[in-house]
C-alpha positions, 0 to 999 in steps of 0.5 A, a space after each residue: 634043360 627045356 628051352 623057349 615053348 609055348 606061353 600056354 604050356 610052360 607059365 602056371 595059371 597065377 604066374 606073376 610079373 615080377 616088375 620090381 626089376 624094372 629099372 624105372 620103377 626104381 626111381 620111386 624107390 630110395 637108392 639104398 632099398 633097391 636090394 632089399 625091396 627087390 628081395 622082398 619081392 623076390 622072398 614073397 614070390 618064391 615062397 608063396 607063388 606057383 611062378 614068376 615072368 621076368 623080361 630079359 631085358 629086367 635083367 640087364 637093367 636092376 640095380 636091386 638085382 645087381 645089388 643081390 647078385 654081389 651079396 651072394 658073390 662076395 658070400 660065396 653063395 648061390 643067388 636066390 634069383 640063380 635058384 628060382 631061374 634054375 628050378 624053374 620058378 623064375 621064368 624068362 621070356 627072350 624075344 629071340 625064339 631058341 635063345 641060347 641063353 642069357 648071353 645071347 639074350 644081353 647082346 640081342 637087347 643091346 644091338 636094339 639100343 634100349 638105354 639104362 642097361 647096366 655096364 657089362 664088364 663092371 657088373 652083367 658079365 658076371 650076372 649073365 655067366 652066372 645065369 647061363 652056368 644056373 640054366 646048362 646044369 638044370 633039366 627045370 629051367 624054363 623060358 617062353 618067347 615074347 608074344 607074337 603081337 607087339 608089346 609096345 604096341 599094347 603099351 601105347 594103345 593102352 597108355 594113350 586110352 589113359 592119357 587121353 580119353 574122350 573129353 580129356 576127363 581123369 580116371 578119378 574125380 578126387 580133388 588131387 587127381 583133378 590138379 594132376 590131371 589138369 597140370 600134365 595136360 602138355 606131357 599127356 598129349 604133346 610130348 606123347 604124341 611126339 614120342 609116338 612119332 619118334 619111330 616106325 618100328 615101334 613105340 618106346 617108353 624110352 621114347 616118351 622119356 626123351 620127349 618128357 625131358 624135351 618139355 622140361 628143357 633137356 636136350 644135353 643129355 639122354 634121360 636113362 631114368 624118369 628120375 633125371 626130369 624130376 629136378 627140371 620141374 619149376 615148382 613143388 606142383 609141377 614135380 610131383 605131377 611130373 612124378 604121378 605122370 612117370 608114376 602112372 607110365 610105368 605101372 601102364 607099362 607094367 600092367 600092358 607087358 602083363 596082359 601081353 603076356 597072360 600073367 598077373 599084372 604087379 604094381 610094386 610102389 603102389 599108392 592108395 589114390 594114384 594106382 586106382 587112377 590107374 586100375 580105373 583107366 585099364 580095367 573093366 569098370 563091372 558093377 559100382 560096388 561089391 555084394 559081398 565080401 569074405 575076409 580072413 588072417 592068418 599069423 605064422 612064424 617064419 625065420 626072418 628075411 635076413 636068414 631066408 636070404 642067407 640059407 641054402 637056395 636050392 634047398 629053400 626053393 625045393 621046399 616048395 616041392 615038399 608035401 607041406 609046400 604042395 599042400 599050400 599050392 593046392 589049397 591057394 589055387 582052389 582058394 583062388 577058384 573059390 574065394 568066397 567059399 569059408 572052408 577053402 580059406 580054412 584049407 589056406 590057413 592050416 596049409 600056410 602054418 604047416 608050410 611056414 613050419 616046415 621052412 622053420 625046421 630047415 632054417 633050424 639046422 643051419 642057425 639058431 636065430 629069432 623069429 619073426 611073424 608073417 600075417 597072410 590076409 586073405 580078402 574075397 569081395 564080388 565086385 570089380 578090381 578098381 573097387 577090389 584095389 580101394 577096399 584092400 588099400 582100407 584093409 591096409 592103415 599101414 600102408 596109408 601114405 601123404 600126398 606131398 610125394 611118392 614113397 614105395 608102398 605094398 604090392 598090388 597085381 590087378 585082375 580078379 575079386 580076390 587078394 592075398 596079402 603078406 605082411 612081415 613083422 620087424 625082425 625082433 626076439 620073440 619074448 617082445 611085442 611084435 608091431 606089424 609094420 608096413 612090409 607087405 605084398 598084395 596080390 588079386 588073383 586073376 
């Protein structure tokens, strides 16, 4: 087993965020999707990722994890999340330098007091003996520690340019944005600044929530989820913007652990007019609008989520290590370095079909079942990430959403001129028609 080292040495450059564990962003997720939207996620990135960054604290807070981690108990199998940490592809970040392991790692965090942990004996007991048991019989498994410099630090800097920038202008002019921006006036500065003076050790989010929940007239009760305020707003209009603020507070906070870090950042519920709001308050404005562009689609047959979910994980992860599988990598990272350039997309492409037949060939010999088709997008344009963000929400009709509320909706990691999506047809024979629904993660690349 490798234990904690240095950030620079143990993440691969492209390693992803896994933020679909982060219990508040959850709250724009229906209840009964947190499973599979987190195993979405998780199928994408194991498969097509070089690396995944999850906080320790994400693992104590998930109920889309808790939920995965009792199907495969109540199957008798080992968790996909349990194979990836063991491989050495889900990689933890303790804020104890030489944490032990994900017992100490629980106690830590829950001596700090951060609320919305799940209840120990009912459910991390269980999860956290699980992850222990996956790192002390691996020699891959991997962790690094949190950054020297604060992380709520970066956060606060980071939503404070957001929510408050010279003039008070938003980060959009759209007419929505406009109405939403000039509505959470109050909670913007009051109820943030509030927070802010909450502590001396450091803000929290936690914090902001509690000051939101102040504004809106709870004071009987802790706020453990964003979802609790929502329901104390006095009209339609106040609680979406209520919902586009927390909305906005999260993928910031996503987006500043990111950067904390040095890995990719992840919007998982990202929407069309609220997420470039926040790509255009945190990242680098560059020029007005691309000069070029380079796109390409690919269709492969993949066995279908279900039956992914259900194989046998250290043999689904060691496929990454095949031939085909390092062939893929090889051909994304030289793509990532060129996305302009035609023949290393043509490499992705004929890599991609080869290693999605190499995983048919696995799942094969466990079950007969019925395909489905996966559309990898590979879109390059040379302009900034906000412009990049709004071309790849056109690129994706699918996904395209109202604006009477919030919806789960693709993933989105802001960063670089380049993206790649993963779109997943509905699971159906093969004789029949398959209709591209909107199922898809969006990565850019840094």
């Amino acid at each position: 087993m490798s234990g904690s080292g240095d950030r620079n040495s143990v993440l691969p450059p492209g390693t992803v965020y896994l933020s679909v564990l982060d219990r508040q962003a959850e709250s724009f997720v229906d209840p009964a999707a947190w499973q599979s939207n987190f195993e979405q996620s998780l199928l994408n990135n194991i498969l097509f990722e070089k690396a995944v960054l999850v906080p320790d604290v994400f693992f104590f807070i998930s109920r889309g994890l808790m939920g995965h981690f009792r199907s495969a108990m109540l199957n008798g199998q080992t968790s996909l999340l349990e194979a990836g940490v063991s491989q050495g592809i889900i990689i933890p970040a303790f804020r104890e330098i030489d944490c032990a392991g994900f017992t100490q790692a629980y106690t830590t965090i829950r001596d700090t007091g951060i609320r919305g942990l799940l209840p120990y004996e009912e459910n991390l007991q269980h999860i956290t003996s699980r992850l222990d048991t996956a790192v002390r019989r691996s020699e891959l498994f991997r962790s690094i520690p949190w950054p020297a410099s604060s992380v709520g630090a970066s956060f606060e800097e980071n939503l404070v340019r957001f929510f408050q920038p010279p003039g008070d202008q938003p980060p959009l002019s759209s007419p929505l944005v406009q109405r939403i921006w000039e509505i959470t006036g109050p909670w913007r500065y009051g109820a943030l600044n509030q927070a802010r003076g909450q502590r001396a050790t450091g803000f929290r989010r936690g914090d902001y929530m509690a000051a939101l929940g102040e504004s809106v007239g709870i004071n009987d009760r802790p706020i453990d989820d964003i979802s609790q305020l929502f329901p104390a707003a006095r009209s339609s209009q106040e609680n979406l913007a209520l919902q586009v603020l927390c909305f906005w507070m999260n993928e910031c906070y996503a987006y500043s652990q990111a950067r904390s870090f040095g890995v990719s950042p992840n919007f998982p519920n990202f929407h069309p007019e609220y997420s470039i709001a926040t790509l255009a308050a945190l990242e680098p404005a560059g020029e007005d609008s691309p000069s070029d562009a380079a796109e390409l689609t690919i269709t492969a047959r993949l066995p279908p989520r279900h039956v992914l979910l259900t194989m046998d994980t250290e043999a689904f992860v060691r496929l990454r290590e095949s031939p085909s599988g390092q062939d893929y990598f090889a051909a994304t990272d030289y793509w990532h370095a060129n996305p302009m350039n035609e023949g290393a997309q043509r490499a992705v492409a004929l890599t991609f079909e080869y290693y999605a037949d190499a995983i048919r060939r696995i799942a094969y010999k466990r079950d007969i079942y019925k395909e489905t088709f996966v559309n990898l997008r590979l879109a390059a344009y040379d302009g900034p990430a906000r412009r990049l963000a709004t071309a790849a929400t056109a690129a994706m009709g699918a996904a395209a959403v109202g604006v009477t509320g919030l919806h789960s909706l693709p993933y989105i990691m802001a960063g670089g001129v380049a993206f790649a999506t993963y779109v997943w047809a509905a699971d159906r024979a093969r004789a029949q028609n398959h209709t591209l629904r909107a199922s898809a993660e969006l990565s850019l690349s840094e």
